[in-house]
C-alpha positions in Angstrom: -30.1 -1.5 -21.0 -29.2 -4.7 -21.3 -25.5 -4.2 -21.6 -25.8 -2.4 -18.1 -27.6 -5.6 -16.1 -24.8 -7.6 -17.8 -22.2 -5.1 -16.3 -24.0 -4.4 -13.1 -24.4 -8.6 -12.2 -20.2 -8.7 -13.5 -19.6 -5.9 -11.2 -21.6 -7.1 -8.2 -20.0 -10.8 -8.3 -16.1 -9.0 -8.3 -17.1 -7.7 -4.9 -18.8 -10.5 -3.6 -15.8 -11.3 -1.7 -15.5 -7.1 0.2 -16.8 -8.7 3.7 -17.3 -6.5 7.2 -19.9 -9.0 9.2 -21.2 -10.4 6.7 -22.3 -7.3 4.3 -21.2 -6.0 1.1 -19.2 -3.0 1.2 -19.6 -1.9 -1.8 -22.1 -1.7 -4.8 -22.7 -1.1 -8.2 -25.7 0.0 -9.5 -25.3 0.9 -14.0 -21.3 1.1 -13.5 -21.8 3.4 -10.2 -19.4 2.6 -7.1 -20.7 3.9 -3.7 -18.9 3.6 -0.4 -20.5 4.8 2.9 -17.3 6.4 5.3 -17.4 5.4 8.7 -18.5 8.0 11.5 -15.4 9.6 13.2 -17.3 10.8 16.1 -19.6 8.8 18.2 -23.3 9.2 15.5 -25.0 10.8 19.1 -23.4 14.4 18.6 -25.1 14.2 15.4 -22.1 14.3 13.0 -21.8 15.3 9.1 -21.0 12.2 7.9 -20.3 11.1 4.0 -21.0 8.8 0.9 -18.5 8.4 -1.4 -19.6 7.8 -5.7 -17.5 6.9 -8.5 -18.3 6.1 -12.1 -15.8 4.2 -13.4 -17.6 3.8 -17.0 -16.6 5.4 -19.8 -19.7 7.6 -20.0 -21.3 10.3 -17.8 -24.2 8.9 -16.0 -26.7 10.7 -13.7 -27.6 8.9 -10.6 -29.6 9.5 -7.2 -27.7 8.3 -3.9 -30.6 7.9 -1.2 -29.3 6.3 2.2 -31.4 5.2 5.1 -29.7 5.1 8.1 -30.9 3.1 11.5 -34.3 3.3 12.7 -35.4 6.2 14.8 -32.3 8.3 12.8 -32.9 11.6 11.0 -30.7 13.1 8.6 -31.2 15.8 5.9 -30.7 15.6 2.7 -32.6 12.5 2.2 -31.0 12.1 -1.2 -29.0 13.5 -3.7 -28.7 13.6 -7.3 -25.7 14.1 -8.9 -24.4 13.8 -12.1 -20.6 12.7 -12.7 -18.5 12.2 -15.7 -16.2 9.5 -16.4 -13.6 7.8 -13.8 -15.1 11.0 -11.5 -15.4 10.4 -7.8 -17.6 12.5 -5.6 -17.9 12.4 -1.9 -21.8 13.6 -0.7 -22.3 14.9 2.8 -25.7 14.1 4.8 -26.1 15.4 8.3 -27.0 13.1 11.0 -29.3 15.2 13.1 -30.5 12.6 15.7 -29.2 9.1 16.6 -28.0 7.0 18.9 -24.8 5.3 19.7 -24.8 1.4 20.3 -22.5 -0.9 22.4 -21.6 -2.9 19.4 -20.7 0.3 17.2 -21.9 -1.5 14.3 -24.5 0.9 12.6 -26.4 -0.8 9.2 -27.2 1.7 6.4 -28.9 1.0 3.2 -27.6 3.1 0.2 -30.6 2.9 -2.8 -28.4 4.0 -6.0 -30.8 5.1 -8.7 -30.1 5.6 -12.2 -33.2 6.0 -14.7 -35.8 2.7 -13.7 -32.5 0.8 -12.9 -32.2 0.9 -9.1 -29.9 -1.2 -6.5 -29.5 -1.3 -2.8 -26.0 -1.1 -1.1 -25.9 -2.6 2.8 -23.0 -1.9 4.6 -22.6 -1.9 8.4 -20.7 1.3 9.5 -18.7 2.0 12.9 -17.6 5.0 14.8 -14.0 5.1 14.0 -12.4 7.4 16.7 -10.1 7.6 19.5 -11.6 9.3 22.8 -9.5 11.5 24.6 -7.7 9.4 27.2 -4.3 8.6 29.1 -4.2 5.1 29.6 -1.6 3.0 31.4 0.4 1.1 29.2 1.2 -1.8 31.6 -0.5 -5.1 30.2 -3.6 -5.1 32.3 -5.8 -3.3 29.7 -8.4 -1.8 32.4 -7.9 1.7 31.2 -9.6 0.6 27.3 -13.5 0.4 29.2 -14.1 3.7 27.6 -12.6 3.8 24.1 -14.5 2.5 20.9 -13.4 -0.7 20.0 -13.6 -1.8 16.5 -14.2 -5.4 15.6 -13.8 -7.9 12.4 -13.4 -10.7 11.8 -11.2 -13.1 9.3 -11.2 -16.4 8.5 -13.4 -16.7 12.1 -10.7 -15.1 14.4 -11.8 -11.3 15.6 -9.7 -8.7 15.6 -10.5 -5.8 17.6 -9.3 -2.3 17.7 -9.1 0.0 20.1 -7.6 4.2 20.4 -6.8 6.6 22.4 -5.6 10.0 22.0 -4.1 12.5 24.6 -2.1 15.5 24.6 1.5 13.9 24.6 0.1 10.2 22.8 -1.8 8.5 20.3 -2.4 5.4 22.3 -3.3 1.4 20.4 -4.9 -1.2 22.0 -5.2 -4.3 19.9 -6.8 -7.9 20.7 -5.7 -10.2 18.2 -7.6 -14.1 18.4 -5.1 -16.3 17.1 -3.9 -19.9 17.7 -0.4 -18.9 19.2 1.8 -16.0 19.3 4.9 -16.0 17.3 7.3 -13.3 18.9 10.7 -11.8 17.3 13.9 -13.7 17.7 17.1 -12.1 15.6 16.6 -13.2 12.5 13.2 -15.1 13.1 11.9 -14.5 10.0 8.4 -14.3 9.9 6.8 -13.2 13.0 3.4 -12.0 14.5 2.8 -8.4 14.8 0.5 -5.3 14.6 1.2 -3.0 11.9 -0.2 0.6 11.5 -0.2 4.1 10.2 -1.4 7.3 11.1 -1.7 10.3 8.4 -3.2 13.8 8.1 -6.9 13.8 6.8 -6.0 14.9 3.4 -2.9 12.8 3.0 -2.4 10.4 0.0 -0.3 7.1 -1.3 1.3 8.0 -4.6 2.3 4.9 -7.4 5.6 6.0 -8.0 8.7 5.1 -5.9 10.3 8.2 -6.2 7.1 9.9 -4.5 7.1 10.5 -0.9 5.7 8.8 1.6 2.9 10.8 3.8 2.4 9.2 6.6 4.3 8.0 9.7 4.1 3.8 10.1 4.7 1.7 12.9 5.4 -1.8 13.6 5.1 -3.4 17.1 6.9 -6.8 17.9 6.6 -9.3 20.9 10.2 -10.1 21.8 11.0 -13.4 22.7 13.5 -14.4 26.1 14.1 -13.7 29.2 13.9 -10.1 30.0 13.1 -9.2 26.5 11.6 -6.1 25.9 8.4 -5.8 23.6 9.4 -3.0 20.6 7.9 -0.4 18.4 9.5 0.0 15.1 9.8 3.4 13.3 9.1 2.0 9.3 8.9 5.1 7.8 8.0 8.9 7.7 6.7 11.8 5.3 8.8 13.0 2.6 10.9 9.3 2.5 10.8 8.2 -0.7 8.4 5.3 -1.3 10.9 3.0 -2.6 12.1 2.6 1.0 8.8 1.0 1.5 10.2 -2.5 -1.0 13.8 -2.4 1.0 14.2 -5.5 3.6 15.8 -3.2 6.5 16.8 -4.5 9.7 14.4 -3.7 12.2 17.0 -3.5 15.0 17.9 -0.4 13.1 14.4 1.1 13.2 13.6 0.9 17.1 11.6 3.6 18.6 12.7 3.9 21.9 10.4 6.9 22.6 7.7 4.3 22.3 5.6 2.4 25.0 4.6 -1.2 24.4 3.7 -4.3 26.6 2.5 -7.5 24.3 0.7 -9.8 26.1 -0.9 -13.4 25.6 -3.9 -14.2 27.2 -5.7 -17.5 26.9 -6.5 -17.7 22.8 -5.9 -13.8 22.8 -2.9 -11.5 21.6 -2.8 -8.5 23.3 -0.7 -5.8 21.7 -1.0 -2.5 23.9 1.3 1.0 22.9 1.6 4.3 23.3 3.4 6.5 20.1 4.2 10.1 21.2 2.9 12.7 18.8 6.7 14.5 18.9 7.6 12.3 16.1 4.6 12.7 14.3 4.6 16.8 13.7 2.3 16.8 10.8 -0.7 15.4 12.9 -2.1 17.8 15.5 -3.6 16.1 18.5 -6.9 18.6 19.5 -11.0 17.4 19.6 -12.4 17.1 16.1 -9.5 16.1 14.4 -9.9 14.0 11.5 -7.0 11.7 10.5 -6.3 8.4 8.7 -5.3 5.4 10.2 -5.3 1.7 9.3 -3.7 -1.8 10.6 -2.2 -4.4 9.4 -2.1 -7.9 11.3 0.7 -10.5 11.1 -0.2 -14.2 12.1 1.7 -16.5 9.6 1.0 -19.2 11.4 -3.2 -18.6 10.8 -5.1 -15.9 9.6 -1.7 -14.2 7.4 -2.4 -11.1 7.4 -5.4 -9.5 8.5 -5.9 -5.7 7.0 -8.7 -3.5 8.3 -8.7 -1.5 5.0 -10.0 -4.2 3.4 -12.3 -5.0 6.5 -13.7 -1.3 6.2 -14.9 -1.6 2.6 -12.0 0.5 0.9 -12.6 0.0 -3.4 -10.4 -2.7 -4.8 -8.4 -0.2 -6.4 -7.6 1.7 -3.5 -4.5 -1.5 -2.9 -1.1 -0.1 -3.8 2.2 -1.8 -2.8 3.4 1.3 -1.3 0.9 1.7 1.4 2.8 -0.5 3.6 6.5 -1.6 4.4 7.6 -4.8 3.3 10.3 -6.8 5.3 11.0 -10.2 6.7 8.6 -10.0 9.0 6.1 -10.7 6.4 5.6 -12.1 2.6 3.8 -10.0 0.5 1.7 -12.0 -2.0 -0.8 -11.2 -4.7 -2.5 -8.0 -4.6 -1.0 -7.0 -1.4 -3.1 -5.2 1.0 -5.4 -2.1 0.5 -3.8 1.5 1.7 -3.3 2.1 4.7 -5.4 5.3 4.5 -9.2 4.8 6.5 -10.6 7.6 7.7 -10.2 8.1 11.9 -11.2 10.3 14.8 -10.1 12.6 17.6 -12.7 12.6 19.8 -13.2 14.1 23.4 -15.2 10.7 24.7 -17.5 8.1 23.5 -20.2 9.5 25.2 
């Protein structure tokens, strides 16, 4: 027993640091890893929603996972208990069988994580991660977003908020970026700001080997700098490339999507990146109502913030960073760790409503 505290108050302090608003986003309760996924439809049309567990010790271990959602929500089961063997990960489904959605979409759940008298309490705010189904204009006056589901977080005190769409022909990205000034692309600029992100099927994963290949399509999109410069999309990779492509410093004049709407925009102390990526080149996700995906973004601003990465914002496990989540170029420097995947669950919705 004591051996466990010792572990559990080692364990807790190593993700001290796993921030969304201020809340842990992950615990440990006797070795025991939780991780609550965010709704992918609005937490209203009463959704089956999940907990994820993992036991990273080196001995089995039975534990009970009891959440408690928002007040005035009911959900069944009210806990589970589940017993899991070494390095195992398990991934509990509750239903959500009344709630409400908010105009923040930030929803705080409690996870009590119970193992013999030993019990600790996970808090981590959740959001409704989805795109509503919508055809916005992409011409840099942002009125169409009113009815999307923005997610915001927030590093080093700048926000960064997200914003989707989806529609038969597009998966559309609105994304406000607070930063102190806006670095566009100039040939051989060197490090610039941008928006990063990729979109995957539901069940898609980032292997550790360069020889793997990649499952996901990734995107990069650049304010260009001059007169009558056009703002770009950038094509970074697709599934079955190998991952070693990801380490490669390719010109990005070679990788232009031309198929791709953009407008960038600066606003006051705002960076307004606004696109629209047509599902033709991404076969392997089908755009229909219901659809889970995965989808995360990276975002560039060297001159503040470096890089801002919602996987990390969204609680993903420490060990869930892998160098070949994302494509390295000049346009940024990767440095220690590197980011987290690039792999967070996401939505198709039919409206926030």
């Amino acid at each position: 027993m004591i051996y466990r505290g010792i572990q559990l108050v080692i364990l807790s302090c190593i993700t001290a640091g796993l921030l969304l608003g201020g809340v842990d986003n992950t615990a440990f309760a006797a070795g025991v890893v939780v991780r609550a996924e965010n709704f992918i439809v609005p937490p209203s049309t009463g959704p089956l929603t999940h907990i994820l567990v993992r036991n990273p010790d080196d001995k089995p271990c039975t534990v009970t996972i009891q959440p408690k959602f928002p007040d005035g929500w009911q959900w069944t089961p009210r806990h589970r208990t589940l017993t899991m063997e070494p390095n195992q990960v398990q991934r509990l489904p509750f239903n959500i069988e009344k709630a409400s959605d908010v105009e923040s979409n930030r929803y705080p759940v409690e996870i009590a994580i119970v193992e013999g008298v030993q019990e600790t309490v996970h808090r981590q705010d959740l959001v409704c991660a989805s795109a509503p189904y919508f055809k916005p204009k992409i011409d840099g006056k942002f009125k169409d977003w009113s009815d999307s589901i923005p997610v915001t977080f927030t590093t080093d005190g700048k926000k960064t908020v997200i914003s989707t769409y989806w529609n038969k022909q597009y998966f559309c990205l609105y994304v406000q970026v607070e930063e102190d000034k806006l670095r566009g692309y100039k040939k051989k600029s060197g490090l610039i700001d941008a928006v990063q992100f990729a979109l995957a099927p539901r069940n898609a994963v980032t292997a550790s080997l360069p020889t793997a290949g990649a499952q996901r399509y990734e995107f990069l999109v650049v304010n260009f700098e001059g007169l009558f410069a056009k703002d770009k999309c950038f094509f970074l990779i697709k599934p079955d490339v190998k991952l070693s492509v990801t380490q490669e410093r390719r010109p990005l004049e070679t990788l232009g999507l031309k198929e791709a709407q953009v407008v960038v925009k600066r606003k006051g102390g705002t960076t307004h990146y606004e696109c629209a990526i047509p599902f033709a080149v991404m076969p392997g996700i089908k755009p229909d109502v219901g659809r889970e995906i995965q989808f995360s973004v990276l975002v560039h601003d060297p001159d503040g913030t470096g890089v801002r990465d919602w996987g990390k914002a969204a609680g993903l496990w420490p060990e869930r960073r892998n160098k070949y989540a994302w494509c390295a170029g000049d346009w940024w420097e990767l440095s220690g760790d590197g980011p987290y995947d690039s792999k967070v669950e996401w939505g198709l919705c039919s409206s926030k409503h």
